[in-house]
C-alpha positions in Angstrom: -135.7 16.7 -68.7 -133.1 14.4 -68.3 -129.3 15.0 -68.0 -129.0 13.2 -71.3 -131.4 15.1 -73.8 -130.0 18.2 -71.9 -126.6 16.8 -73.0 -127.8 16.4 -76.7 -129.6 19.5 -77.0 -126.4 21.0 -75.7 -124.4 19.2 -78.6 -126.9 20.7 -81.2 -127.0 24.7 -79.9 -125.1 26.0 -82.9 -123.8 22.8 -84.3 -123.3 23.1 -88.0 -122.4 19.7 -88.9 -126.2 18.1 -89.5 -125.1 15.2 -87.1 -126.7 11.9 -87.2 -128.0 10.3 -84.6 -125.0 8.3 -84.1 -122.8 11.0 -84.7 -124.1 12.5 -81.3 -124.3 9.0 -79.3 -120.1 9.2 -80.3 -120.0 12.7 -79.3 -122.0 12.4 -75.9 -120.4 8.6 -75.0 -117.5 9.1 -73.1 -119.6 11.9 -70.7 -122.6 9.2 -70.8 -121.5 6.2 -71.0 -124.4 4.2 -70.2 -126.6 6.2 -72.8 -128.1 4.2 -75.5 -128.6 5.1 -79.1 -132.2 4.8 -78.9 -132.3 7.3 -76.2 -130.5 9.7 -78.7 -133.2 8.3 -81.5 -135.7 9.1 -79.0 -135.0 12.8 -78.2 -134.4 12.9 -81.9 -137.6 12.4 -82.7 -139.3 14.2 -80.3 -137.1 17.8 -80.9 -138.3 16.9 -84.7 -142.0 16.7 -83.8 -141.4 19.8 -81.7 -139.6 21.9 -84.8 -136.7 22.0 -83.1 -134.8 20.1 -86.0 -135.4 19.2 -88.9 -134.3 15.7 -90.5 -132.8 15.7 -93.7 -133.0 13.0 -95.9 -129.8 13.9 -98.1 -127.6 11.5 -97.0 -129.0 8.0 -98.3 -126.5 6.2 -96.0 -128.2 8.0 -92.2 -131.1 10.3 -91.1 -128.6 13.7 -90.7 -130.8 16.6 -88.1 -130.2 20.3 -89.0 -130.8 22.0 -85.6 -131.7 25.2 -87.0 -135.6 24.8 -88.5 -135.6 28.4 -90.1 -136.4 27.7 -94.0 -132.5 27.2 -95.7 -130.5 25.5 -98.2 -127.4 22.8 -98.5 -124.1 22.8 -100.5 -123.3 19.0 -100.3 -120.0 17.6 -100.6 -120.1 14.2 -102.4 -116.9 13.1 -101.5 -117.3 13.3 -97.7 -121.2 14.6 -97.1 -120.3 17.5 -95.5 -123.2 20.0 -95.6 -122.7 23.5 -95.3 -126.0 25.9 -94.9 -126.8 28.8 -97.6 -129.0 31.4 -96.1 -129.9 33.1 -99.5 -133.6 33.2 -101.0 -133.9 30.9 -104.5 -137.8 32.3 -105.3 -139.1 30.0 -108.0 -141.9 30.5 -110.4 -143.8 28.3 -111.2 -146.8 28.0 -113.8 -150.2 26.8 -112.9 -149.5 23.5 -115.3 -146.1 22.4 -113.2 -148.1 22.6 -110.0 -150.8 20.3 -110.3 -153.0 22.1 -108.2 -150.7 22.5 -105.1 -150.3 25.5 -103.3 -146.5 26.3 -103.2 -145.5 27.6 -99.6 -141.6 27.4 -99.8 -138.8 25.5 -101.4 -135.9 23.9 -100.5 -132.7 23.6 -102.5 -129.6 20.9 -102.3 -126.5 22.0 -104.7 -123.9 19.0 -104.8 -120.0 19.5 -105.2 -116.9 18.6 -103.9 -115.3 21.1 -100.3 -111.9 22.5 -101.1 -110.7 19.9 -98.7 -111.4 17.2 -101.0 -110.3 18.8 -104.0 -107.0 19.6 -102.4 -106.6 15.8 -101.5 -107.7 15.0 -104.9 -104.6 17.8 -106.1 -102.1 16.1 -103.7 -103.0 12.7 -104.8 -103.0 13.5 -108.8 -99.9 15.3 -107.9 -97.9 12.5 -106.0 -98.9 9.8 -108.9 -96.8 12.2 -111.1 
């Protein structure tokens, strides 16, 4: 265990944000400057394949890591891809036909909207044009 991957796992112990990879290079820079991206890639994938994280695939732009694995859902701002969790059970039926023969063993749900930050900078800027 390096102090670098004890550094990033560090960073993700009850981080919220779904960081990129490149989110926590920024974050961990300045303390290790001579860490490379790849070694943040690396750990990356390697807490993934442990279960440690889980990569999400929402944001088209950057692989984003949720460091909490247990089974959850996403509120996504399109304005500025925040991603807040939902801890509430969606249970979905669904009929033998829909299926196709698969065995359903959980769900996951994304609901996309806009944070009250955005919309409030969307008030102030409809506001100021008046």
């Amino acid at each position: 265990m390096t102090p670098q991957r004890m550094a990033i796992m560090k960073y993700l112990d009850g981080n919220t944000s779904h960081p990129s990879a490149s989110d926590i290079y920024e974050a961990l820079q300045e303390q290790f400057p001579t860490m490379s991206l790849a070694t943040v890639y690396n750990t990356m994938e390697t807490l993934k394949q442990q279960g440690s994280v889980v990569e999400l695939s929402i944001d088209a732009g950057k692989k984003r890591f949720d460091p909490n694995p247990k089974p959850h859902h996403h509120l996504i701002c399109v304005r500025c891809r925040k991603i807040v969790d939902i801890f509430v059970d969606f249970p979905l039926e669904l009929s033998p036909e829909r299926t196709g023969g698969f065995e359903i063993i959980g769900n996951h749900v994304d609901f996309y909207g806009i944070c009250g930050i955005c919309r409030e900078k969307q008030v102030k800027t409809t506001q100021t044009k008046q």
